[in-house]
N, C-alpha and C positions, 0 to 999 in steps of 0.2 A: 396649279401651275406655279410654279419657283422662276426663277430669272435666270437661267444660264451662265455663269460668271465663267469666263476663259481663265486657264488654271494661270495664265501670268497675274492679269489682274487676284483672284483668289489669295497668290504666295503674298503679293506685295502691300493686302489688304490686312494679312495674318501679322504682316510686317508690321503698320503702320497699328494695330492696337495693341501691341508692346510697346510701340517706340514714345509713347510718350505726346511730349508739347502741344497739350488740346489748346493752350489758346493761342496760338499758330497756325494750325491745320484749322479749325474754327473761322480766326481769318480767312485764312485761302479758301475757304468755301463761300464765305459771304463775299468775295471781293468775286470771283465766281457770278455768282448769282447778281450782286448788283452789277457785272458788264451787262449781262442781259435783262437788268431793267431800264436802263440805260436807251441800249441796243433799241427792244420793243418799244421803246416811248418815243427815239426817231423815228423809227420806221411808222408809227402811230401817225408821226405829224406830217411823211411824207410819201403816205403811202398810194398807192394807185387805186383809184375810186373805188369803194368798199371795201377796200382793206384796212381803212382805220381801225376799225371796232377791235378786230379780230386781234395787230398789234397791241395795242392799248391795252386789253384784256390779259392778253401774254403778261406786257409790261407789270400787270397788277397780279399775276400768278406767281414770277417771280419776286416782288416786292413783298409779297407774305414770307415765302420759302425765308427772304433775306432776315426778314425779322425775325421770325422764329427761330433761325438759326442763330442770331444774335443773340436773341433776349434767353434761350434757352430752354423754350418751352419742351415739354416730353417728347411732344410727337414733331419736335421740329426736324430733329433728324430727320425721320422716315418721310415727312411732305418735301423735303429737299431732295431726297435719295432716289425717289419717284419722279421725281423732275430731272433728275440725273440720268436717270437710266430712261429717260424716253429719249433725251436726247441722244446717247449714245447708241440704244436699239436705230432707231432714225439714220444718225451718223453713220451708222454702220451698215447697213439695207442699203442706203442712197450708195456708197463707195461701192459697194456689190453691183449696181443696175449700172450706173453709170461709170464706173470705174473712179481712178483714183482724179480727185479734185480738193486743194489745199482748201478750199473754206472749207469743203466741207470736213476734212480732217481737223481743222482750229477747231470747228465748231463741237465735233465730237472733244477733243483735248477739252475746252474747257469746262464740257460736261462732265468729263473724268476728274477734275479738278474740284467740281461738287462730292459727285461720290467716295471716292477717295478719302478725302480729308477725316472724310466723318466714317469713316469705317472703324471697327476696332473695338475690344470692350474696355476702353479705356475711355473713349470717346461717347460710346451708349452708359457709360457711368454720368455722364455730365447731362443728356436726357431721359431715354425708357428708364435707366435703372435709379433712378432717384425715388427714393421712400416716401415721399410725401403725396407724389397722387397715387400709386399703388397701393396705400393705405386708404386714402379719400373713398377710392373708386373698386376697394377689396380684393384687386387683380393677385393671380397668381402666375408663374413662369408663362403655362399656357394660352392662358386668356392673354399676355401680352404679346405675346409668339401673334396668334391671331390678329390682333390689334396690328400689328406692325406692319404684319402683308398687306390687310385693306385697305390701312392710309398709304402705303407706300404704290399699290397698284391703282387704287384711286388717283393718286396722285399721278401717278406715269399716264393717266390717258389726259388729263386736263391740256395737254397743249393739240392734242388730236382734234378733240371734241372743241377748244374752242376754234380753232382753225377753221372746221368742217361748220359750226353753230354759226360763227358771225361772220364767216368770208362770205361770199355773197352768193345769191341763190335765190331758189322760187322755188314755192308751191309747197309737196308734201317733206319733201326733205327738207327744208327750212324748218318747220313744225316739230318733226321729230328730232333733228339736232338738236335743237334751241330746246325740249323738253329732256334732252338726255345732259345738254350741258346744265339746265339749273335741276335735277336731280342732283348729279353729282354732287354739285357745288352743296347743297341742301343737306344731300348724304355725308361726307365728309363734314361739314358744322356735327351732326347730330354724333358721328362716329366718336369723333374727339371729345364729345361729352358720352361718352357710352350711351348711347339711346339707340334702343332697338328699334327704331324708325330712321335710324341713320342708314341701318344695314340694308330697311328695305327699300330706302329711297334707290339708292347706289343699285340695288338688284333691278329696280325700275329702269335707273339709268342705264342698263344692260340693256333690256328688253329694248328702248327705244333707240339703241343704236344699234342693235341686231337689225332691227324693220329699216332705217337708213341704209343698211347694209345692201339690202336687196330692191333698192330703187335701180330703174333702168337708169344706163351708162354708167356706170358706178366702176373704175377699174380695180381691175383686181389684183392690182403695186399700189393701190392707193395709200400712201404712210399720213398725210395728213388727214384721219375721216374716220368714220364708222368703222373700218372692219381692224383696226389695229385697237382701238377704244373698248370696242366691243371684248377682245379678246381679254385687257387689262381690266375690264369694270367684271366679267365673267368670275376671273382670277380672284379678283377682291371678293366679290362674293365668297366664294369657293371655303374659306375655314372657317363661315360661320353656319355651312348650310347641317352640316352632322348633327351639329347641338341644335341648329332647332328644328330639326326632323325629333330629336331624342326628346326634346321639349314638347312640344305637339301630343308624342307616344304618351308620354308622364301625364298631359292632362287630359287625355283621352275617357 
């Protein structure tokens, strides 16, 4: 599964890695990302009885993205661009069901203000494409191709699953969130150190957000929960399953 990009956005994205000023567009992504650590860390302290955790956790999802994005780690791009693109997926679905409503248009805008920025191979010059961990860690084009999708689809369901994991609840579905949000979490640490137990945690965390899936009352618009999660932890999965089907066959 690929991310659908609308051909306006795609032109002005092809735009913006020609054009140059990464540490400008850099800015406007961290400035981006720290509104909404900001944002989740009010809403943390006022939020309505058991929705604290749930903000707070947000708050701390985006406060990774914001460093990463700053300090300029490889995979910071793509843990931001995944937090970009949930909010927009989101932004976008709610304006369909509900029709048009200005927050929720800002809120998609400043999620386009993430992704955006850091589009560009000008931009993946300044994290994927630096020589010194693709040396470290032996990568070539493909293997970073891969790398890119799982953290970046990894990354797109982390505000689902925490939503669904720590907003409040009982019983079997608490269980199974709560077990798909710290795979992920788990999975992605191991992913960004390449460890093949990164990939199968995150595979894990599919499986237990498919089973949340199919808890009675569960709707079926649900955008904060399991089945939109499910579908982005599936996707991450997804370019590493060939090679280790091929790997498997080799030591058969």
């Amino acid at each position: 599964m690929a991310f659908k990009v609308p051909s306006e956005l795609s032109a002005l994205s092809s735009k913006l890695g020609g054009l140059g000023f990464e540490g400008p567009r850099r800015a406007a992504s961290a400035l981006a990302l720290s509104f909404f650590v900001v944002l989740y860390l009010f809403l943390s302290l006022n939020a309505p009885p058991g929705w604290g955790p749930a903000f707070g956790a947000l708050s701390l999802c985006y406060l990774v993205a914001f460093f990463s994005v700053v300090a300029g780690w490889f995979w910071g791009r793509w843990f931001a661009t995944g937090l970009g693109w949930s909010g927009l997926m989101v932004a976008g679905i709610s304006l369909v069901m509900v029709g048009w409503a200005p927050a929720l248009a800002i809120y998609g805008a400043l999620h386009a203000m993430v992704v955006l920025p850091l589009a560009g191979k000008s931009m993946a010059a300044q994290y994927d494409l630096q020589e010194s961990w693709r040396q470290r860690y032996r990568m070539d084009e493909l293997g970073v191709a891969r790398l890119r999708k799982t953290i970046t689809r990894s990354a797109a369901s982390l505000p689902s699953l925490i939503l669904w994991a720590l907003g409040p609840k009982e019983g079997q579905g608490m269980l199974l969130s709560l077990a798909a949000l710290g795979l992920t979490i788990v999975g992605l640490s191991g992913i960004v150190r390449l460890r093949t137990w990164g990939w199968l945690a995150v595979a894990g965390a599919a499986v237990a957000a498919f089973g949340s899936d199919h808890l009675p009352g569960l709707s079926a618009f649900e955008l904060a929960g399991p089945r939109l999660a499910t579908i982005l932890l599936a996707a991450a999965v997804a370019p590493f399953v060939l090679p280790a089907v091929r790997f498997l066959r080799a030591r058969a």
